[in-house]
N, C-alpha and C positions, 0 to 999 in steps of 0.2 A: 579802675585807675591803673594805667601802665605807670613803669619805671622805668627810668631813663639809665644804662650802664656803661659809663665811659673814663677817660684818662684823661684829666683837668690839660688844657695845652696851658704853657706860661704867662703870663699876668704882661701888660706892656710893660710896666715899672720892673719886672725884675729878667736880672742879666743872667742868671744861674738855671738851673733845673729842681729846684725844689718845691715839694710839695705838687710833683708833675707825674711820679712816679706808681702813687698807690691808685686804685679803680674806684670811683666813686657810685651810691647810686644814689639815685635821686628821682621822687615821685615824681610825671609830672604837673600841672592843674588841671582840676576835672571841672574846675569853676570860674571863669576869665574875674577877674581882679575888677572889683569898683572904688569909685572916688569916693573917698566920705564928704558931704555936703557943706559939713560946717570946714573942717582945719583944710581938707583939700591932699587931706593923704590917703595913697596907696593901701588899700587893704582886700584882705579875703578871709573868706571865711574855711578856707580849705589849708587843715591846717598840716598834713603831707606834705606841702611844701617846702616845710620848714623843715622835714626830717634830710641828712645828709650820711648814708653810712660811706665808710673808708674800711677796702680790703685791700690785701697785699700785692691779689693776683686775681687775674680775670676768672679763672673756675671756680675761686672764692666767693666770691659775688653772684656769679649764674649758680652756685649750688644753694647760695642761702635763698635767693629768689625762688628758685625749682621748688624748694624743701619750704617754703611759706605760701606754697600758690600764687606768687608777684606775677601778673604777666608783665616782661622785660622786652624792653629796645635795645641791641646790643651796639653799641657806637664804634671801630675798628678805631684808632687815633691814625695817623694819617702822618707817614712819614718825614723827620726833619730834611730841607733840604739845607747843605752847607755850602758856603760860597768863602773858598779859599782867596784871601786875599793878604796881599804883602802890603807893607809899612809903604815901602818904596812905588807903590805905585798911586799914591796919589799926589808926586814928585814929576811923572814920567811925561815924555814930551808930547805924547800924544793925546792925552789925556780930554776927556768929552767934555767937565765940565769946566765952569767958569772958576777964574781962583776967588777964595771971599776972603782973602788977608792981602 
């Protein structure tokens, strides 16, 4: 059973950076997930899935994996891109879209 070693990216709901910062690991399933027959929920019997560690920094994570025998997936996170924009340009005359006021 691999682990999974990456840096959570932010949630849709939140406008900040947190809880984005620490390296998580995470088993992944060694056992694909069945329907229970009677209620109709999600379950498995694998129960690694449910474990979530939180380190500070990425060699903190590959040393504890290294140092337990984990074989690891390493995940790189994947650069924010920022798009500068002014208050005033969605005033400006040129502007692409439609106004909805």
């Amino acid at each position: 059973m691999t682990a999974r070693i990456f840096k959570p990216a932010k949630t849709a709901m939140q406008s900040g950076t947190a809880r984005t910062k620490e390296w998580l690991l995470e088993y992944e399933a060694a056992v694909p997930r069945q329907i229970d027959p009677l209620m109709g929920w999600t379950s498995s019997s694998d129960t690694r899935t449910q474990l979530r560690l939180e380190f500070d920094t990425k060699d903190e994570a590959i040393a504890y994996a290294e140092r337990n025998g984990i074989p690891y997936r390493l995940d790189e996170p994947k650069p924010r891109g920022l798009v500068r924009k002014s208050y005033a340009d969605n005033f400006k005359f040129g502007r692409l879209g439609s106004w909805t006021h």
